[in-house]
N, C-alpha and C positions, 0 to 999 in steps of 0.2 A: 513218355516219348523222348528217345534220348534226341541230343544233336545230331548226332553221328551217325542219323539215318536215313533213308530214302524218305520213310515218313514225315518227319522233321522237313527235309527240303520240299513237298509238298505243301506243308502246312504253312510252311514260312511263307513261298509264292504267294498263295489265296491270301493268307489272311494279311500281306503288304499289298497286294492287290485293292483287296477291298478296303485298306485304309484309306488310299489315294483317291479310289473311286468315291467314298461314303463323303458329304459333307460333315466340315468339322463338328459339330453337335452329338452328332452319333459315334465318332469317332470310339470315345472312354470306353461306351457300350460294346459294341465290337471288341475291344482290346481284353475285354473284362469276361468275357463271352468263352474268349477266345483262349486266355489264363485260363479259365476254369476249365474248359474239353483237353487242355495240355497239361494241367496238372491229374486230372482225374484219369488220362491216359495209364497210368501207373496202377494206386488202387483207389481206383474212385469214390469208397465212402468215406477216405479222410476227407474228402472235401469238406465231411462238417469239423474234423477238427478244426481246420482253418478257420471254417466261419465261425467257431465258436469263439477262438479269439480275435477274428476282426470286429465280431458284434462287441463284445468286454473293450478293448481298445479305444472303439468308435464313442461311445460312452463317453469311457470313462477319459478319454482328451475333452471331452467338451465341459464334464461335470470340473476336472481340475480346472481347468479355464475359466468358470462362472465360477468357482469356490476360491476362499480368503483362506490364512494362516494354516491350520492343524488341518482342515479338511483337503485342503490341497494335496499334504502330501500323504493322508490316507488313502485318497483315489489311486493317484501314484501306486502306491503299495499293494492296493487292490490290483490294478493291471499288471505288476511286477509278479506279484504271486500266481494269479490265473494264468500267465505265461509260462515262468518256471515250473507250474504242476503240471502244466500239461505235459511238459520236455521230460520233468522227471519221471513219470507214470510212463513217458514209453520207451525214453531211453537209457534210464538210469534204475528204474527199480530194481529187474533180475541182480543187477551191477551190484548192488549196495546189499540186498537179501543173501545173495553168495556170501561176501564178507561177513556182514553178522551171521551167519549158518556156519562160517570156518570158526569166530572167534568162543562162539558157544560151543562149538565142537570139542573146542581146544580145553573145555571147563565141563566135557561132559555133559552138557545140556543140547536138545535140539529144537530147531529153530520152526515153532509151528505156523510159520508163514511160509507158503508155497509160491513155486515165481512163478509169475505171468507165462502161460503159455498162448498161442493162434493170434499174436499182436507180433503185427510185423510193425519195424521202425518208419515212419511215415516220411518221405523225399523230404529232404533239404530241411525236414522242421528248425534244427538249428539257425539256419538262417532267415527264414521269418519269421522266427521267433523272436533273435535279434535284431531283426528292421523292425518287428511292431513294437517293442521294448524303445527301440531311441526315438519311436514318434511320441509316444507320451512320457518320457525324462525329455525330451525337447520343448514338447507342452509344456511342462511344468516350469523348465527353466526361463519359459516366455521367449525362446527363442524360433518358434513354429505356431504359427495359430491355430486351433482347432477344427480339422475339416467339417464344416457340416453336411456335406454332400457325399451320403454314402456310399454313395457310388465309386467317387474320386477317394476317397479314400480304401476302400476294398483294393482298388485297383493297385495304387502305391505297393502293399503288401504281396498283389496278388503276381503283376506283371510279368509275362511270362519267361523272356528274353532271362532276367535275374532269380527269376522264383526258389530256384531249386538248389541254387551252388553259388547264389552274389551276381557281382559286388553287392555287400552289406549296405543299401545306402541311408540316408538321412533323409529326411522330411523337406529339410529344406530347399537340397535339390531337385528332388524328384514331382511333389506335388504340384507346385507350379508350372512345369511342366506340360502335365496333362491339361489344364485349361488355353495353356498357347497353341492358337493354329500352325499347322506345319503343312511344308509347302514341298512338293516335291523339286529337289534341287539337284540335277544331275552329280555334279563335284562331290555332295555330300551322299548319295547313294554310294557311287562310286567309289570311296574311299570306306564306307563301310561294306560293302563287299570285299573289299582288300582285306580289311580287319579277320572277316570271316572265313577269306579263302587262306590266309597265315596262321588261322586257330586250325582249322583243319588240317592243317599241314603237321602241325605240334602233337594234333591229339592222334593220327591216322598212321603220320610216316613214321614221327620218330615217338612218342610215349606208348601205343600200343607195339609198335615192333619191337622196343624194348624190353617192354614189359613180359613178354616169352622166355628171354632168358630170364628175365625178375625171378618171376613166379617159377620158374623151374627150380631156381638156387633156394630161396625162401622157404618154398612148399613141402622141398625134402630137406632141412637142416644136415640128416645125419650123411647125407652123401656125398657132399660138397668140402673142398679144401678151404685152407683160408686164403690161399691167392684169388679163387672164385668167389668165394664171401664178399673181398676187398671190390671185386670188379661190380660184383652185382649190388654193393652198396653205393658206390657209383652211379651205376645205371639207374637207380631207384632213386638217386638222387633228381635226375633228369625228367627219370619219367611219370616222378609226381609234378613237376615243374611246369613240364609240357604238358601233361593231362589237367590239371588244373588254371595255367595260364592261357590253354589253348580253349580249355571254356570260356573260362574269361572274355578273352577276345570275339566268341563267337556271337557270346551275350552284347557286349559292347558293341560289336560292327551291326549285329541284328536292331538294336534300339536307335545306333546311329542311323540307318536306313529311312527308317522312320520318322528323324529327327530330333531324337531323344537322345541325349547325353548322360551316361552312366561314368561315374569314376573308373581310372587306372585303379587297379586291383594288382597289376605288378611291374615292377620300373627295372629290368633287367641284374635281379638281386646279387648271380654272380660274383657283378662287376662294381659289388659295394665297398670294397676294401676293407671289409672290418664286419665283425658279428657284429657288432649293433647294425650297423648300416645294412646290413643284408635282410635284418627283420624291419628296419626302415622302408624296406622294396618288396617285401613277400605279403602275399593277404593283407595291402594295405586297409581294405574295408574290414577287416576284423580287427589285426592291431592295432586302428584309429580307432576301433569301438572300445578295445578295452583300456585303449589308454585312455579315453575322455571320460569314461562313466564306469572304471575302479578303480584304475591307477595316479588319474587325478585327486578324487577323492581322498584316498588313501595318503596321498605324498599332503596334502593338507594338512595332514594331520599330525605329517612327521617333524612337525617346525627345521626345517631343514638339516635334518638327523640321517646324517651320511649314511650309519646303520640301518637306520629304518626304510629309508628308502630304496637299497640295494636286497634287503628283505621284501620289498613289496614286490621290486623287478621279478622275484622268483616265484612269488604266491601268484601273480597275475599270468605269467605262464605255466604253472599248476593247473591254474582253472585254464587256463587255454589248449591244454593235454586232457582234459576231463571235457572240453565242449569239444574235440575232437572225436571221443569215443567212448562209450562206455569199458575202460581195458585199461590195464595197471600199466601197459606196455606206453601207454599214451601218456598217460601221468609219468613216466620216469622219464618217456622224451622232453617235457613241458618242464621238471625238475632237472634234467641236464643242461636243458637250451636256455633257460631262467639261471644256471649256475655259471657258464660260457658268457654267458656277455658279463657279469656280476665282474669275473674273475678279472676279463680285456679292461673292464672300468679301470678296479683297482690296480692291473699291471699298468695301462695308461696316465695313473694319477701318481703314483709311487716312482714308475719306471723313468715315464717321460723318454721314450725312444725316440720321439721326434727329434729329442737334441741332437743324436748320436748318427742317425742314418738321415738320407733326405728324402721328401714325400714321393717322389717317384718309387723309392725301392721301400718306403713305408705301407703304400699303395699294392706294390706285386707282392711283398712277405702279407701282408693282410689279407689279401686276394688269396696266399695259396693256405694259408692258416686257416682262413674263414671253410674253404669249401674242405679242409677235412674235419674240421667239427663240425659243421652244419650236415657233413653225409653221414659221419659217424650221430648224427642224430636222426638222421635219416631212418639207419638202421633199426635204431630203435622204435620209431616209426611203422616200418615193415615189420617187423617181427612179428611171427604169429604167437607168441607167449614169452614170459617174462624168460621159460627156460628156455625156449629157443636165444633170447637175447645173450645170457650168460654161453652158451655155448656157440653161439655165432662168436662173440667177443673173442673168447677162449682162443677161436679156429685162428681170428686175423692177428693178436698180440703172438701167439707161437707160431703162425704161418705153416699149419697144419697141413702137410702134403699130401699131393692129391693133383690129378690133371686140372688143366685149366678149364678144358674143354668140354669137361667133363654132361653130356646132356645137351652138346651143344655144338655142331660144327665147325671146324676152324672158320669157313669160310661166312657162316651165318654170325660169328663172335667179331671179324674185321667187318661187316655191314652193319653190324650193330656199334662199333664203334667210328663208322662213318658218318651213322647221321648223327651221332652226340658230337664230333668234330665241326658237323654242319651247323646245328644249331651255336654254336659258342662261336662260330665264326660270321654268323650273320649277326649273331647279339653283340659283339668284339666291334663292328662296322657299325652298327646301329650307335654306342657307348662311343667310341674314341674318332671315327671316323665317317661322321654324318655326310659328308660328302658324297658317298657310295651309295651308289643306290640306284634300284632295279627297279621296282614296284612302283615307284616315284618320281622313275626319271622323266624330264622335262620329254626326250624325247618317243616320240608316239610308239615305233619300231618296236624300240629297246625295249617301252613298256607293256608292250603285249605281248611281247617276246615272255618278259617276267611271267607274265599271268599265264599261260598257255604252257610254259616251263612246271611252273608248282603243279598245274594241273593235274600235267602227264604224270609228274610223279605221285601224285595223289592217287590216280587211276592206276598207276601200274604197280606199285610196290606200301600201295597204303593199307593197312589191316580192315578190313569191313567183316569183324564178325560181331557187330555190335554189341561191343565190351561198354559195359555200364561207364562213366567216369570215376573215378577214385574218390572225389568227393559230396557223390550223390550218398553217401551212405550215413555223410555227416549231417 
């Protein structure tokens, strides 16, 4: 069941309806009910994969909880393992089997293991995989106590507003949660419908009408110039941004309705001044997870060895291009974007340009520096194969000639650069000038004015051909 559909607004009604109506006791049950008919909306008999590591999970938090010294972190390890084999087996084996099948190739030899065929990749498992992964390393670290209510804890994993694409969350937030009564509170409905009516707006106006020219430039590499390449790495910049933060939001406004509170997942990254800072703002619930539980780890280790730890910045974005996709094209974005901030460190520590310029114009060069390596990461991103990458790159360093327009009408290339101006001007308002403001303003008018405003455009020029999100596939 995506967001993005009639269905979904259906679903969403009744089953906040019947929150409000059910006394709080039954609430969990409902919510838990209700996860499971919206995940199994997709293909309904991973539902046992799920349950197979929420039953391991459930366990094994309780066993490391009642267990001392060595057993502790055996349990541990147990749940860590039943997690990772699950992810690997459906998302990683073909991945890795290709590879050794090339490298035996390359020696003559063939590779009598055949890859997985009729297994399709099962919604979002990355991501709870990683939320059941930090409830039992939370366990362990004694910083979350072990649910014993099976219930409440399925649910944690299961809930459906985050299930599929985040926020990544914690135990800590989330589980207590479900045992507090929630109250229907007009202000707080109300601004999570705002939340939801601004994700849709990201995912409908501007990340699916963008993505038309995306996929036109991408899908045929060999047709497209490098001035197009330049534009559509651009647009693809955006239009993962918008498709992904616009779920985000839709997640968030939905659980806020509710009155459940989900973390920011993104704080308007743009407007970071600096590659670090911009993965400071992007998927914060994933680059919180791998900063606490490997990069923490790991930097412990380095007794504060400058080396070491600027080598870890890059392994931990390796693995964050490999839990992106099973595709080399994902590992070379995760080793580029891991090399890019590496590099800003060491210009920053060596350079020291703060001396030289003042933070105002440190701010706009960072700002304009950040958004053409983070697109030109982008691209590599997009890219449908490692050789499309090299000859994308090829297209834009020679500025390989070719119409702009190529696939695409003048008049549909300035509309698609209308709402990429729109969005960076409401998030420009949002960042330097909180003052402004439509959604929010005090007055009544003005504010329904907003809301009736986004609508129309929702309704008139928003893409309804129920395009999957970009990062359901993760």
């Amino acid at each position: 069941m995506l967001f993005n559909s009639l269905e979904f607004v259906g679903f969403f009604l009744i089953v906040t309806s019947l929150f409000f109506i059910l006394p709080h006791k039954y609430r969990w049950l409902l919510l838990l009910l209700s996860s499971c008919y919206f995940y199994m909306a997709f293909i309904p008999i991973y539902i046992l994969v799920l349950a197979f590591t929420i039953v391991v999970d459930y366990f094994a938090g309780i066993l490391i909880e009642k267990s001392a010294g060595a057993k502790r972190k055996w349990f541990l390890r147990m749940s860590i393992v039943a997690n990772i084999s699950i992810l690997s087996f459906f998302k990683y084996f073909n991945f890795f089997n290709d590879n050794i099948s090339f490298l035996l190739k390359l020696f003559h030899f063939t590779n009598p293991v055949s890859n997985l065929s009729g297994f399709a990749l099962p919604i979002g498992l990355s991501f709870h995989t990683f939320q059941a992964m930090s409830y039992t390393i939370e366990v362990y670290h004694g910083n979350q106590k072990a649910e014993r209510k099976f219930g409440i804890y399925a649910l944690y994993v299961m809930f459906y507003p985050q299930l599929v694409a985040g926020p990544i969350e914690r135990p800590q937030n989330m589980i207590h949660q479900f045992y507090e009564p929630k109250k229907f509170e007009y202000n707080r409905v109300v601004a999570g419908l705002k939340i939801i009516l601004w994700g849709f707006f990201k995912k409908l106006v501007i990340a699916d009408r963008l993505s038309i020219y995306v996929n036109a430039v991408f899908n045929n590499p060999s047709h497209h110039s490098g001035k197009t390449f330049f534009i559509a790495t651009f647009f693809f910049w955006l239009q993962i941004y918008c498709d992904f933060s616009g779920y985000s939001d839709i997640a968030i406004g939905t659980a806020k309705v509710m009155g459940y509170n989900l973390m920011e997942n993104f704080h308007r990254p743009m407007f970071g001044g600096s590659i670090t800072n911009f993965w400071n703002r992007w998927h914060l619930s994933l680059y919180s997870w791998f900063r606490d539980y490997v990069f923490t780890p790991l930097a412990k280790t380095a007794r504060r060895n400058r080396t070491k730890l600027l080598a870890y910045v890059v392994i931990v974005f390796l693995l964050s291009g490999l839990w992106h996709g099973a595709n080399w094209t994902y590992v070379m974005w995760g080793g580029f974007t891991g090399l890019s901030i590496v590099a800003e460190r060491i210009y920053r520590d060596k350079v020291k340009p703060q001396k030289y310029i003042s933070r105002l114009w440190m701010k706009i060069l960072g700002t304009i520096i950040t958004f053409f390596i983070t697109g030109t990461a982008g691209m590599f991103f997009r890219a449908n194969s490692v050789k499309d990458i090299f000859h994308i790159s090829k297209s834009i360093i020679t500025m390989k000639p070719g119409a702009l327009f190529k696939g695409s009408p003048p008049i549909n290339f300035y509309y698609y650069l209308l709402v990429a101006l729109t969005l960076l001007s409401v998030e420009f308002c949002q960042e330097y000038l909180p003052q402004v403001k439509l959604l929010n303003s005090k007055h009544l008018v003005l504010r329904y004015t907003g809301y009736v405003l986004i609508l129309m455009i929702i309704l008139m020029i928003g893409v309804f051909n129920g395009s999957q999100f970009i990062y359901f596939q993760f």
